[in-house]
N, CA, C and O atoms as a printed pandas DataFrame, in Angstrom:
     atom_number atom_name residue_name chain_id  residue_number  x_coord  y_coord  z_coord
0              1         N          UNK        A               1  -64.673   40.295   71.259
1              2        CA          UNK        A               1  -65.041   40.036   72.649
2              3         C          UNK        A               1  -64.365   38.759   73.125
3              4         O          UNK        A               1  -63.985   37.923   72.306
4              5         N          UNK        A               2  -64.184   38.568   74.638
5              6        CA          UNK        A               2  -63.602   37.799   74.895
6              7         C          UNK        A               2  -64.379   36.206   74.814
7              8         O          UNK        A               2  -65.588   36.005   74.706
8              9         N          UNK        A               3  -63.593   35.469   74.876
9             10        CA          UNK        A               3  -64.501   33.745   74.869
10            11         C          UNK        A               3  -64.166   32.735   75.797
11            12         O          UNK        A               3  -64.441   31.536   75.831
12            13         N          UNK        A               4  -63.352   33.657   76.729
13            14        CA          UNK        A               4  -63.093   32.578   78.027
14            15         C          UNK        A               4  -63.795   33.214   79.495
15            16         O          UNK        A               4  -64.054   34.365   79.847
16            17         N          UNK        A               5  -63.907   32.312   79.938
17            18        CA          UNK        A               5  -64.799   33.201   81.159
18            19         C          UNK        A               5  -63.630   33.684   82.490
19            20         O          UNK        A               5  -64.018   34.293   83.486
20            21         N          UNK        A               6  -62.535   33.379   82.323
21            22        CA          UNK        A               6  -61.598   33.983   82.846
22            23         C          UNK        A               6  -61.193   35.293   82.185
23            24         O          UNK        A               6  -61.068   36.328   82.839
24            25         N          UNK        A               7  -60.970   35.215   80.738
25            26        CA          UNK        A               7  -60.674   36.343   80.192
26            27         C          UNK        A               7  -61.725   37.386   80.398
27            28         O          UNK        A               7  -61.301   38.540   80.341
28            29         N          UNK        A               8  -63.083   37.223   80.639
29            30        CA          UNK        A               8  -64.173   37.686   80.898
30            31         C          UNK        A               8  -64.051   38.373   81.894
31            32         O          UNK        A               8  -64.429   39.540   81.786
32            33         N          UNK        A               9  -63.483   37.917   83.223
33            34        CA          UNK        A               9  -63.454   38.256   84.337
34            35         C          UNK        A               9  -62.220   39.398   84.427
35            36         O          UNK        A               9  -62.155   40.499   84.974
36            37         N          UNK        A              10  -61.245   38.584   83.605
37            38        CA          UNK        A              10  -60.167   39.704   83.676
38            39         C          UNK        A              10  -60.194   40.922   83.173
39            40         O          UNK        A              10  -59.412   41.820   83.484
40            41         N          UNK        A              11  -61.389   41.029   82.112
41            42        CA          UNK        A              11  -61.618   42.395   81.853
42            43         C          UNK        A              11  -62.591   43.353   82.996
43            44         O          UNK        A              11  -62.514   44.579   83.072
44            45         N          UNK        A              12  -63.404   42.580   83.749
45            46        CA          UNK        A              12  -64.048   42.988   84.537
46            47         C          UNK        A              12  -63.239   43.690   85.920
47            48         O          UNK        A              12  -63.438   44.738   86.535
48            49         N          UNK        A              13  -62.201   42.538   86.087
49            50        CA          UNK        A              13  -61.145   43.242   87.444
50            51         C          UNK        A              13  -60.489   44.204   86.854
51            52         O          UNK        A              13  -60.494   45.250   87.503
52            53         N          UNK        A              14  -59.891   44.237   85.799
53            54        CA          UNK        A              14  -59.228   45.602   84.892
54            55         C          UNK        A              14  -59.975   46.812   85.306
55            56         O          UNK        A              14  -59.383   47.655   85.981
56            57         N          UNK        A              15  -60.798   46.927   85.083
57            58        CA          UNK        A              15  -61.923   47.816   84.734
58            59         C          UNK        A              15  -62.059   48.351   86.427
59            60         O          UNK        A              15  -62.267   49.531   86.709
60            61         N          UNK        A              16  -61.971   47.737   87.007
61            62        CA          UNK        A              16  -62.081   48.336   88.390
62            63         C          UNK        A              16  -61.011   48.284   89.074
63            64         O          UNK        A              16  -60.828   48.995   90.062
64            65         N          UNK        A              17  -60.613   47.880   88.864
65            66        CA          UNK        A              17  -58.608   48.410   89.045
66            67         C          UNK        A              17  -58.426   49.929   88.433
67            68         O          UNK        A              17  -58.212   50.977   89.043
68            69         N          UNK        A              18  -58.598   49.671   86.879
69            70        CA          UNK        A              18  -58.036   50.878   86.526
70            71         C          UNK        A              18  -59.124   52.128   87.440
71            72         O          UNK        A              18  -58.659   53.240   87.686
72            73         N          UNK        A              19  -60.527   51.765   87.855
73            74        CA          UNK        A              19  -61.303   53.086   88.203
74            75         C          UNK        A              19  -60.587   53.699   89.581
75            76         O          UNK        A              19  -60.418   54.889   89.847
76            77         N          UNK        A              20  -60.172   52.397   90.471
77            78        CA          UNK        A              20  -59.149   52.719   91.874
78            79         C          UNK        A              20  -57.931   53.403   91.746
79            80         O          UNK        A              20  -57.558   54.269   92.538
80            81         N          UNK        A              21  -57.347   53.052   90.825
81            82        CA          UNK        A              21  -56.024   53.618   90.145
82            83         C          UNK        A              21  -56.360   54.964   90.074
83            84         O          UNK        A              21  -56.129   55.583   91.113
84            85         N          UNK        A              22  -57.104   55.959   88.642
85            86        CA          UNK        A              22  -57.520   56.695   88.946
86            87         C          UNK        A              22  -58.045   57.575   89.569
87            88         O          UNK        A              22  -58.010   58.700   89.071
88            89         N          UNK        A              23  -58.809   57.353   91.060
89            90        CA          UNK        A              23  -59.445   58.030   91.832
90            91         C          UNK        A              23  -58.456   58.001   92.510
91            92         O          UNK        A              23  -58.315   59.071   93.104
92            93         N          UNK        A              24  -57.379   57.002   92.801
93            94        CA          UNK        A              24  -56.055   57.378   93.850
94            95         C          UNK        A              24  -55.009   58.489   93.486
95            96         O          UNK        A              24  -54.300   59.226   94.172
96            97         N          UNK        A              25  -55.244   58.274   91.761
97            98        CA          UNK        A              25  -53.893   58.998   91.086
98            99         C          UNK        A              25  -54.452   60.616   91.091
99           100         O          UNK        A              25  -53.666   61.561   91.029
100          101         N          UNK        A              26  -56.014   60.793   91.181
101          102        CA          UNK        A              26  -56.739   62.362   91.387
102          103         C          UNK        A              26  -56.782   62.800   92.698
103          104         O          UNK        A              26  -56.597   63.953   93.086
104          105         N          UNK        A              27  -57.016   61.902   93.306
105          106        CA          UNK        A              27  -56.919   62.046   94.972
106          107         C          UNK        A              27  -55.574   62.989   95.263
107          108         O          UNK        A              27  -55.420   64.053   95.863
108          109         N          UNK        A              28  -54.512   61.928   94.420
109          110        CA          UNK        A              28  -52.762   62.276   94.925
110          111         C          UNK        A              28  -52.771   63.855   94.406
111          112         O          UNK        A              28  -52.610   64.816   95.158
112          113         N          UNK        A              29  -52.946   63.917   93.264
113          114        CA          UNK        A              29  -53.156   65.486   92.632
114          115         C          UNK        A              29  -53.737   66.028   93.134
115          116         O          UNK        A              29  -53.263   67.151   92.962
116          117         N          UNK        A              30  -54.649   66.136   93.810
117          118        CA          UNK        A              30  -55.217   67.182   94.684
118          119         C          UNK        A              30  -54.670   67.516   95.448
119          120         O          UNK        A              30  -54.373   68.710   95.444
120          121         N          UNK        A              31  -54.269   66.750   96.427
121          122        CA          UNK        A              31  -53.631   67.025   97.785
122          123         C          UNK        A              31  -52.587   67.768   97.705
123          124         O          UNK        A              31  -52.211   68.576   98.554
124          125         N          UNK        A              32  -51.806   67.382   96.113
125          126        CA          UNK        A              32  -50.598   68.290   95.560
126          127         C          UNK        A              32  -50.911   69.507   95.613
127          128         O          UNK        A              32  -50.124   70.282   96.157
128          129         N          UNK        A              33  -52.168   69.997   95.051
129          130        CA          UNK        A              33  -52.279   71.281   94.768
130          131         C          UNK        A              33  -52.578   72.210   95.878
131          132         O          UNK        A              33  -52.358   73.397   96.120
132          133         N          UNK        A              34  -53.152   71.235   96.451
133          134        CA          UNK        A              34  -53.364   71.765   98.160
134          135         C          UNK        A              34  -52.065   71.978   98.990
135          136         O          UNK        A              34  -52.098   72.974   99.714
136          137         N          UNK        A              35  -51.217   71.424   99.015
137          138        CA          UNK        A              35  -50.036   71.682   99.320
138          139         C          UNK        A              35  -49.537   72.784   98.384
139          140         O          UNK        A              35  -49.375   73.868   98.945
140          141         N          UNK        A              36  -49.383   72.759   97.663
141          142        CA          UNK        A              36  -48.693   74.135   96.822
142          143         C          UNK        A              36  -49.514   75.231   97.216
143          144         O          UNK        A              36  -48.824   76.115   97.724
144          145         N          UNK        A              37  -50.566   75.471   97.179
145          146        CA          UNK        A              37  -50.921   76.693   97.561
146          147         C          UNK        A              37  -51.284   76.758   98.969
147          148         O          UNK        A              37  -52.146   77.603   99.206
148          149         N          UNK        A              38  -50.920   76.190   99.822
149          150        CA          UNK        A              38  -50.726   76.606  101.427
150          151         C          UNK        A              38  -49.478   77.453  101.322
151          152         O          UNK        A              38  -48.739   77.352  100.343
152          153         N          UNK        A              39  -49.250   78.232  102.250
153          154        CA          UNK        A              39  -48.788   79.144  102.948
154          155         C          UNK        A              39  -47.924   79.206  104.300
155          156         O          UNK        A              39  -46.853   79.692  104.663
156          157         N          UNK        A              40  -49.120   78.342  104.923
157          158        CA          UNK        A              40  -48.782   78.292  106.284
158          159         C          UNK        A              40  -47.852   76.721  106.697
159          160         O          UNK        A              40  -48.424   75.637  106.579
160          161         N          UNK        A              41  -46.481   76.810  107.146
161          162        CA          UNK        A              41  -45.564   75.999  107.259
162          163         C          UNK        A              41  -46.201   74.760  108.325
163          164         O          UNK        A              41  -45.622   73.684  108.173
164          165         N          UNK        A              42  -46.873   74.759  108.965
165          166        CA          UNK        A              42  -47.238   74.129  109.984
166          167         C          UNK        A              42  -48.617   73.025  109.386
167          168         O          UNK        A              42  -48.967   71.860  109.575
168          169         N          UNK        A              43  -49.003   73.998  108.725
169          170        CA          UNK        A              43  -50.205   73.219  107.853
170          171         C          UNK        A              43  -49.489   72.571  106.847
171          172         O          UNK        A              43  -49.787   71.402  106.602
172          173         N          UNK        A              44  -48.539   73.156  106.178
173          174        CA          UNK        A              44  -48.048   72.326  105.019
174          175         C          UNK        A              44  -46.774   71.440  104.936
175          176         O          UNK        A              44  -46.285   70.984  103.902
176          177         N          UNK        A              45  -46.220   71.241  106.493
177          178        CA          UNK        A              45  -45.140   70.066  106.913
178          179         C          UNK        A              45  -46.564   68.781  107.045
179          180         O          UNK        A              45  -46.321   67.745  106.425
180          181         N          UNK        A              46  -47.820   68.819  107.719
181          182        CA          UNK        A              46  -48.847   67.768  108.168
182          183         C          UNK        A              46  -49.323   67.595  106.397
183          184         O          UNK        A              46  -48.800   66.583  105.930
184          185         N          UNK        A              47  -49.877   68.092  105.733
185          186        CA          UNK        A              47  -49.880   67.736  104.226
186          187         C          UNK        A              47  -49.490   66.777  103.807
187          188         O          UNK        A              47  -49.964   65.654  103.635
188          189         N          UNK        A              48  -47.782   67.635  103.476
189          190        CA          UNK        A              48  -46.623   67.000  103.373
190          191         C          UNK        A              48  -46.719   65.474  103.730
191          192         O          UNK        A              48  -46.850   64.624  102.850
192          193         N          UNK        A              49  -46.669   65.267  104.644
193          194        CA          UNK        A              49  -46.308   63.965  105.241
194          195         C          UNK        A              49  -47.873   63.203  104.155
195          196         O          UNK        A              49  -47.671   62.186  103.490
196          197         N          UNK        A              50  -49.006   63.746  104.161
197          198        CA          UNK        A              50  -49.814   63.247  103.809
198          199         C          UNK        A              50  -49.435   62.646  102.403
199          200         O          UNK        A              50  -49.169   61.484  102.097
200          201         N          UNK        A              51  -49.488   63.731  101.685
201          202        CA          UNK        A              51  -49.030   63.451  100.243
202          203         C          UNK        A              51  -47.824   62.563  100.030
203          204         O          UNK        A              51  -47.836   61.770   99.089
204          205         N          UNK        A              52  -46.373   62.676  101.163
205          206        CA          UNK        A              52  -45.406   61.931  100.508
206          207         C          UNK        A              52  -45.742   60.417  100.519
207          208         O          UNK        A              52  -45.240   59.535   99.823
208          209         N          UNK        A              53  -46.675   60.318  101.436
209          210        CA          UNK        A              53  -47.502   58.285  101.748
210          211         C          UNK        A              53  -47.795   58.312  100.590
211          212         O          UNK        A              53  -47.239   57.484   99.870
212          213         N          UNK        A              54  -48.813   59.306   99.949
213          214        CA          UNK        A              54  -49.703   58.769   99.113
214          215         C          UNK        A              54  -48.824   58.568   98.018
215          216         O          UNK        A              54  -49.113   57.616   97.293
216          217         N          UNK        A              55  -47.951   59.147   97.761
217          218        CA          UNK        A              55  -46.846   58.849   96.305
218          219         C          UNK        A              55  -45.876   57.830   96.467
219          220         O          UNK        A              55  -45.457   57.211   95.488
220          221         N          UNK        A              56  -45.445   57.582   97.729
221          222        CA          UNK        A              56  -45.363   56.189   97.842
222          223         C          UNK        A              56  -46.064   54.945   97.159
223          224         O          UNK        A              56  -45.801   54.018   96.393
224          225         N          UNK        A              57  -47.187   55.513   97.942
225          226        CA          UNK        A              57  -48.057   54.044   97.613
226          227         C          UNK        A              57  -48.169   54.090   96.504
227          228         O          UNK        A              57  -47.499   53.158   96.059
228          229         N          UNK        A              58  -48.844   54.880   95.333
229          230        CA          UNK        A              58  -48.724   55.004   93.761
230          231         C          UNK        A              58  -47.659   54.514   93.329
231          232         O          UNK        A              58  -47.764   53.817   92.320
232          233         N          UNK        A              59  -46.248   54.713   93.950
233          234        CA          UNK        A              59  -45.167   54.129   93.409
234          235         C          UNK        A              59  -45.235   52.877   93.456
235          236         O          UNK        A              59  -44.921   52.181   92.491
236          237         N          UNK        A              60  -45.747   52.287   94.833
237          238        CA          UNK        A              60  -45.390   50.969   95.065
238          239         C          UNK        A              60  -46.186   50.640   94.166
239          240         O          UNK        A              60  -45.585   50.436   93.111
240          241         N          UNK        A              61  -47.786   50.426   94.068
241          242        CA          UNK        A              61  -48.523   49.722   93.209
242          243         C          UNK        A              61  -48.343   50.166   91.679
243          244         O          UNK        A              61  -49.372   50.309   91.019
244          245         N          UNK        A              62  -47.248   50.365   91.146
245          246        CA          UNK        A              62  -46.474   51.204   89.911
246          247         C          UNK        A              62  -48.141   51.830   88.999
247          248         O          UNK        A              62  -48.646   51.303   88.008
248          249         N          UNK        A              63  -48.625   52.990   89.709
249          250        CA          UNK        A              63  -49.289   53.314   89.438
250          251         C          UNK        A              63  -48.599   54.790   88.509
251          252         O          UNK        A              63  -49.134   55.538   87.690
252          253         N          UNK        A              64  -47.531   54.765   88.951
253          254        CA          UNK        A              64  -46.690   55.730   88.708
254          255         C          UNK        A              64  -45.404   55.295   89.093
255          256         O          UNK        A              64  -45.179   54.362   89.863
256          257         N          UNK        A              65  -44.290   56.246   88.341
257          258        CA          UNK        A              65  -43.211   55.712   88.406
258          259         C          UNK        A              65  -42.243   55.868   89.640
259          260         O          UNK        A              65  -42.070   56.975   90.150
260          261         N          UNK        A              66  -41.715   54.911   90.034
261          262        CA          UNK        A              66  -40.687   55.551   91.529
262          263         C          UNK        A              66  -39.823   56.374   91.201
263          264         O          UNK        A              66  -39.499   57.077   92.158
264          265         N          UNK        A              67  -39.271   56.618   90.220
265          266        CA          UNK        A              67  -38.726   58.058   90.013
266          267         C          UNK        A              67  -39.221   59.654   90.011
267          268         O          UNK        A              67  -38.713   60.715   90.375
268          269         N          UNK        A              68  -40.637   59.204   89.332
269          270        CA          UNK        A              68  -41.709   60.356   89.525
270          271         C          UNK        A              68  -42.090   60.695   91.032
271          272         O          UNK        A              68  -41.916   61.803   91.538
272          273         N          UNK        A              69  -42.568   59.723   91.602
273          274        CA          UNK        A              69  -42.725   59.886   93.055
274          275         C          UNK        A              69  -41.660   60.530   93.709
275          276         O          UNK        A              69  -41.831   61.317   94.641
276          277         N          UNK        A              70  -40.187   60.109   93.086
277          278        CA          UNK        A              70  -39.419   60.732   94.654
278          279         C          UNK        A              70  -39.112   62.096   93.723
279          280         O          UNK        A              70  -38.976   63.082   94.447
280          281         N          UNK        A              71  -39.008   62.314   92.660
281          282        CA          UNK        A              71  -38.990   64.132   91.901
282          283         C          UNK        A              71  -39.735   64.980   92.464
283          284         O          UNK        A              71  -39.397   66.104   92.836
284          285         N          UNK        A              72  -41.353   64.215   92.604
285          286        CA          UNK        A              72  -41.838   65.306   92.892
286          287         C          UNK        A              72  -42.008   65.070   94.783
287          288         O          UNK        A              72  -41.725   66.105   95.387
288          289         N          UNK        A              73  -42.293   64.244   95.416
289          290        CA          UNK        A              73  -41.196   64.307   96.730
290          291         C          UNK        A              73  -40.192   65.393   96.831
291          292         O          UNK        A              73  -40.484   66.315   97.593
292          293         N          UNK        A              74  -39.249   65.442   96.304
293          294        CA          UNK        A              74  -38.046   66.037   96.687
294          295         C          UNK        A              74  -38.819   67.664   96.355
295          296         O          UNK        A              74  -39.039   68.469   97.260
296          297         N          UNK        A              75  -39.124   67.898   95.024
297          298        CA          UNK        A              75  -39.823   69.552   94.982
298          299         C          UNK        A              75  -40.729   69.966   96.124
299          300         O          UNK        A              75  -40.842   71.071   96.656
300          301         N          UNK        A              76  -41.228   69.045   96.327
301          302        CA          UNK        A              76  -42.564   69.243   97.180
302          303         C          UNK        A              76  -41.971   69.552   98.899
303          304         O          UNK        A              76  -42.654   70.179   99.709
304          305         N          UNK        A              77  -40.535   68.952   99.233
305          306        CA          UNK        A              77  -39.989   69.331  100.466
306          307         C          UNK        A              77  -39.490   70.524  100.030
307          308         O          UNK        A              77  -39.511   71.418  100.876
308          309         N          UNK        A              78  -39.145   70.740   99.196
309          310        CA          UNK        A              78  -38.233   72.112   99.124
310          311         C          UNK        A              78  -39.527   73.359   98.844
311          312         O          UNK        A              78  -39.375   74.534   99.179
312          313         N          UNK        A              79  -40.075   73.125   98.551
313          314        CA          UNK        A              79  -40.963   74.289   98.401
314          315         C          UNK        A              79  -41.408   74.423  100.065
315          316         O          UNK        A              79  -41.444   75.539  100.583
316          317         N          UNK        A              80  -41.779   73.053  100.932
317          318        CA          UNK        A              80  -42.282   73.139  102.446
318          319         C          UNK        A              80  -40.737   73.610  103.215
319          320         O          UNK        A              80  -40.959   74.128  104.309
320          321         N          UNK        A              81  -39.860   73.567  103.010
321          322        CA          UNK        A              81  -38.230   74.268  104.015
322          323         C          UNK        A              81  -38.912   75.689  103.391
323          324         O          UNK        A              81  -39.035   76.602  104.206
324          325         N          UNK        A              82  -39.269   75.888  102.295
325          326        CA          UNK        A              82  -38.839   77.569  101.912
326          327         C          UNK        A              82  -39.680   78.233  102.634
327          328         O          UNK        A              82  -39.362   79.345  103.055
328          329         N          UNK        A              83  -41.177   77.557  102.972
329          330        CA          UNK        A              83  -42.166   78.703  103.711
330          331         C          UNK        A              83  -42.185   78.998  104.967
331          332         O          UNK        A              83  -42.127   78.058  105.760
332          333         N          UNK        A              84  -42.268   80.343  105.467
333          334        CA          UNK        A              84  -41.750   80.546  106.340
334          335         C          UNK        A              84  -42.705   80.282  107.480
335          336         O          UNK        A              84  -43.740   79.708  107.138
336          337         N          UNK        A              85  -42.596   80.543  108.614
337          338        CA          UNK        A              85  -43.635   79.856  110.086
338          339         C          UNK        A              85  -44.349   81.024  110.315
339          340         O          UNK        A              85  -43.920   82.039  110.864
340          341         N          UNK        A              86  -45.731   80.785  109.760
341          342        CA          UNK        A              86  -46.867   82.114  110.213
342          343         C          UNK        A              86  -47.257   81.842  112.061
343          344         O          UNK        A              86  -47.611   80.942  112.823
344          345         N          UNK        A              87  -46.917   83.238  112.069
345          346        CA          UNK        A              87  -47.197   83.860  113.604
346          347         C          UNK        A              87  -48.191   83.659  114.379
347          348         O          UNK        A              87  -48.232   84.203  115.483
């Protein structure tokens, strides 16, 4: 255990860092999956835009890697060009 009361603390901000981290990094996955299984082009360009912020921001706070972010960015537009515009 720790014996400084800073080190004390720093396990305490850890600890709720990492729980924000997490709930952002499940958040981001969801929205993914929600985007993949839309259909409708109009619904899933407004998504889109949603999700590419949010992998941003994961990138920025290297919650994930900026390479990961713009991979799956880049899949994630190409799957939204391919669907076609429901009537």
């Amino acid at each position: 255990m720790a014996n400084h009361k800073s080190a004390l603390k720093r396990i305490r901000a850890n600890e709720t860092k990492r729980l924000r981290n997490r709930y952002q990094h499940k958040t981001t996955r969801s929205y993914i999956k929600k985007l993949r299984e839309t259909t409708d082009k109009t619904v899933a360009v407004e998504v889109y835009k949603t999700v590419s912020s949010m992998l941003d921001r994961l990138a920025k706070k290297n919650i994930i890697h900026k390479k990961k972010a713009s991979n799956q960015k880049s899949k994630l537009a190409k799957l939204v060009n391919s669907l076609a515009v429901a009537a």
